[in-house]
Structure formats: C-alpha cells, structure tokens
C-alpha positions, 0 to 999 in steps of 0.5 A, spaced: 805 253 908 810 252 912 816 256 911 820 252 916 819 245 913 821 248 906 827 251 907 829 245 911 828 240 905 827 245 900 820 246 894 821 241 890 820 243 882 817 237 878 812 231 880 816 226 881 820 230 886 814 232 891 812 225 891 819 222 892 818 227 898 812 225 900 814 218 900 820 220 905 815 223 909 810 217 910 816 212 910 815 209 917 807 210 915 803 204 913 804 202 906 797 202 904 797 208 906 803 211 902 799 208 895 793 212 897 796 217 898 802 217 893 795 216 888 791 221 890 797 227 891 799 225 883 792 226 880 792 232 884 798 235 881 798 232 874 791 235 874 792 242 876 799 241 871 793 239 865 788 246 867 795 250 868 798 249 860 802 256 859 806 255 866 811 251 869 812 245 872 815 249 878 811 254 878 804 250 879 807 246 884 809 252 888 801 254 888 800 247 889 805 247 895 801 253 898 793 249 897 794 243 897 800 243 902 807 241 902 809 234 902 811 234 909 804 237 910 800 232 906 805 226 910 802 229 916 795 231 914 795 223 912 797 221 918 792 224 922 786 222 918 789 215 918 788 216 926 781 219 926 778 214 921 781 208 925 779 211 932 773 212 928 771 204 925 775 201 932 769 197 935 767 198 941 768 193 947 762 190 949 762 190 956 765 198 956 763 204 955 766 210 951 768 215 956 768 221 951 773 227 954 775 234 950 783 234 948 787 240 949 791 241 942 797 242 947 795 234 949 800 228 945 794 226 942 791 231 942 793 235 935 793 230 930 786 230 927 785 233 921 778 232 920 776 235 926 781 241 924 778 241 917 770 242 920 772 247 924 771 243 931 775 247 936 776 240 940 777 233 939 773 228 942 776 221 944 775 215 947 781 212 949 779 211 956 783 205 959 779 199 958 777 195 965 781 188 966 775 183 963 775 176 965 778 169 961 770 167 960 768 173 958 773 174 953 772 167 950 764 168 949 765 175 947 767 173 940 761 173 938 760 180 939 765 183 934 762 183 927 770 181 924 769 175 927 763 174 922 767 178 917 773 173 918 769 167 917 765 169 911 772 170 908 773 163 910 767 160 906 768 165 901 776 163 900 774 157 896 770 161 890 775 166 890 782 161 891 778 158 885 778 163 880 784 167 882 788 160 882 785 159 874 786 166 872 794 166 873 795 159 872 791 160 865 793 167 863 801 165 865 800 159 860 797 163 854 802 168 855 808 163 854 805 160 848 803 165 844 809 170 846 813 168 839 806 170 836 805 178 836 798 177 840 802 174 845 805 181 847 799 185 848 795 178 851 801 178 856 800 186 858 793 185 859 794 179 863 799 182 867 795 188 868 788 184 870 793 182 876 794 188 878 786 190 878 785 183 881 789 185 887 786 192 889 779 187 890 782 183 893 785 188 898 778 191 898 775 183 901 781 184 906 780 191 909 772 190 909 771 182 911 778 182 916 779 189 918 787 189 915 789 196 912 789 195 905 791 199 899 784 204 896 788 206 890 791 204 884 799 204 886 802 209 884 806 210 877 811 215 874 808 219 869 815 221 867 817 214 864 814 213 857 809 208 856 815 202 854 818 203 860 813 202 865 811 197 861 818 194 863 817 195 870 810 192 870 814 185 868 820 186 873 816 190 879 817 184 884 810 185 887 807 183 881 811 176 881 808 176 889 801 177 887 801 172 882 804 169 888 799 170 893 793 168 888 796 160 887 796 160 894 789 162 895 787 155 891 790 150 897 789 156 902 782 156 900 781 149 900 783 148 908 779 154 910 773 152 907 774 145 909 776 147 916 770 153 917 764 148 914 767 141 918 767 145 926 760 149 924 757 143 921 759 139 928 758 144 932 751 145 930 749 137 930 752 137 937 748 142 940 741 140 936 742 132 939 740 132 944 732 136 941 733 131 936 732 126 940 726 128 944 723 128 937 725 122 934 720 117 934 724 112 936 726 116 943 733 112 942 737 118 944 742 117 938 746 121 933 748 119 925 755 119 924 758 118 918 750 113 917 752 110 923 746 110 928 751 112 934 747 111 942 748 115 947 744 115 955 739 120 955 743 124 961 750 125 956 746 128 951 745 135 954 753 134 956 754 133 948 750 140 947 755 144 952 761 140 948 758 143 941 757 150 943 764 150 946 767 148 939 762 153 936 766 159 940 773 155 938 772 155 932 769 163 932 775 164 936 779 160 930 776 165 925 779 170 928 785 168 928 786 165 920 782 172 918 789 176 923 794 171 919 791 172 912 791 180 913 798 179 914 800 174 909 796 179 904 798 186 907 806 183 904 804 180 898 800 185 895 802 191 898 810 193 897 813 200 896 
C-alpha cells in the first residue's frame, strides 16, 4: 500500500468514503470509465463487508485498502488498464506497420501498463512509432479498410429499428405512467419503467462502443447502498440523466429516419451507377440506359464508364459520411447517457 498517498488524503473508513475518493481520483478520467469502476470497487467492498459480518466497516476497508488498493491506486491502476486496452484495440493503419520497441519504466509511457505488471512482464511493447505523412488519395480510399466504418454504417441501418423501439418505449411507458399514477399500480409500473430505461441505455451504450468505437460505460451506474430503498428511488426520478436518456431515446426515432434514409439512398445510388454500365452490355436492346424513378433514362455508350467512376466515388463519400455520423453520434450518446 502506499503509504505517501494515505497519509496524504487519509484511509477512508465507510464505502461511501472510498468511493467519493476514488471519484476524486478519476475526475479528469473518462466518465464511462469512472462508472465501471465505481461499479466494480463498490461490488468488491461490499461483498468483502458481507463475507466479514463480525468486523467493522473500517476495519474491512483497511484490509481492503491494502489488496485491493487504496482509491488512488485503484484510480491509477484504472487509468492504466484503460490505456492498455485502447492501444491494444486501436486498428493499425493499413499502409503502416507497427514498430514494436521495449520501453524503459524510467520512459513517460513507459509505467503506465498495469496489465503487463500485473503478468509479470518486465517490459512493455509499444507501437507508438510515428506514422508517415499519407497521401489525400489515400486517405480517401483508405476508409474502406477500417472495420469502424462498416460498424458506423450498420448502426445507421439499424437506427431505424432500434430509433423505433426506443422511441415507443418512453413514449408508451411515459403515457401509461401518468395515467395510471392516481392508481396504486401506477407507482410500481413508473419505477419499472424508469428502471427498464436505465437497462436500456447500458445496451445501448454497448451498441455504441462495439459498432462506433465511443467508450461507454460496461457497468450499471453506481448507487449509494447507504440511502434506503425510498430514497434512491427519489433519486431515480430526480438524477437529470435519467430525463436525458429518455431524452436521447425520442431523438433516436427522427435521428433514425434520416440515418437510414441517407445510408440506403447513396448505397442504392452508388451501386446502380456502378453496375450501369454492366447492365447495358447485357440488356437486350443494347440501349445503354438506366431506369430513374421507371423512367427509361439514355445515355451514349462512352458516358457509362464515367457514371461507373462517379457511383464508386459516392461509394467512398458515403463511407467517409458514415464515419462521420457514427463520430458525431458517439458524442451526442457519450453526453446524454453518461453523466456523473
């Protein structure tokens, strides 16, 4: 344990004490990442508490502190890990090979992988060598490379079901509540509603992180134990980011729409564009056309390759649109479903 660090801000002796500590520690970290880890140093204390019924409170965390770890060193070890795991996931650039080099602990980057610690490695292998200047062509057809432009384009189609859903769910759930509040069914159906939206925004978080690549959180949000049952039920109506995410579910129902409408719209022009011109060398009539809205449109032989040129650059732009409205979702989720 360390000792400097305890003294310094002193060993906490309850639960909610260590983990208003340990969110001291991770206030400039990533929100997503102080949930998981609120979440997790919570179930790991209260549990020790529960297998420990004849000690204190203090007197577990004291153990704990020493395992475990303090809350500055939990706050670092998170840190670490969070580091490791995105240098680990980041995709490597194409035209660029990872450089592997050893890192001397007395380097910057060079203690701050606590899974390598943690599995004995006596050094760190990185791949953080400087990446060579690449062209603009090749930045623009190098999006068909990245797996997250595919991930951000699937969300796009998918948006439309999922925008659906949400949107009826709190819409519905919202309705129901109100009308049947001055019934006594109508308490125990709002806090189930209430609580199934909190349930759907952890999925939702996971569809975000998994398709475009925005930390989100893995865990449940944390909540004080200490406060009875009635109590955080009261905080489940008044915690702003449950109003937000609700928030965030009725925008997805518009946000769906023009996401799916805009991916299918540029993927079905682009493609018949490219196809045309194969199209025209096997239509029986050899007319060199194309139908646009049933209209029979004709076009010289000569201008079909050009049309084939023009679909597969729409094909890029709207690969390269993708990754843009899967960037700009990631945000707008990040602050709607996650605040602390």
């Amino acid at each position: 344990m360390n000792e400097q660090t305890t003294a310094g801000t002193g060993l906490p002796t309850t639960i909610p004490q260590y983990l208003a500590q340990l969110r001291a520690a991770l206030h400039d970290a990533d929100p997503a990442m102080v949930q998981d880890a609120l979440y997790d140093a919570e179930e790991y204390l209260r549990s020790e508490l529960a297998a420990q019924p004849g000690r204190s409170e203090a007197e577990v965390i004291a153990d704990v502190a020493g395992s475990y770890g303090a809350p500055e060193e939990v706050a670092e070890i998170y840190r670490e890990t969070e580091i490791t795991v995105n240098r680990a996931l980041r995709t490597p650039s194409a035209s660029v090979r990872p450089i592997a080099r050893v890192v001397p602990a007395t380097e910057p980057g060079g203690v701050a992988v606590a899974a390598a610690a943690a599995a004995g490695s006596a050094s760190v292998t990185s791949s953080d060598a400087p990446v060579p200047h690449r062209s603009a062509l090749a930045r623009f057809f190098g999006v068909a490379l990245e797996p997250r432009t595919y991930g951000s384009l699937f969300y796009m189609l998918l948006s439309l079901a999922t925008g659906t859903f949400f949107f009826t769910w709190v819409i519905t759930g919202l309705s129901l509540s109100l009308g049947l509040m001055i019934l006594i069914i109508g308490i125990p159906l709002t806090v189930l509603f209430f609580g199934s939206v909190r349930g759907l925004a952890l999925l939702e978080g996971r569809l975000v992180e998994v398709l475009l690549g925005e930390r989100m959180p893995r865990r449940p949000r944390y909540a004080d134990r200490s406060r009875s049952w009635l109590q955080r039920i009261g905080d489940m109506f008044t915690d702003g980011r449950t109003w937000l995410t609700m928030l965030y579910f009725v925008l997805m129902l518009p946000l769906g729409i023009v996401y799916f409408s805009v991916a299918v719209t540029l993927l079905s022009a682009s493609l018949v564009f490219i196809w045309a011109p194969v199209a025209s060398l096997l239509a029986l009539n050899g007319s060199g056309g194309i139908y646009i809205d049933s209209e029979l449109l004709l076009l010289p032989l000569w201008a079909m390759p050009m049309l084939a040129i023009v679909g597969v650059v729409l094909l890029f732009c709207t690969l390269h649109l993708a990754r843009g409205v899967g960037y700009l979702h990631g945000q707008m989720a990040k602050h709607l479903l996650v605040r602390l």
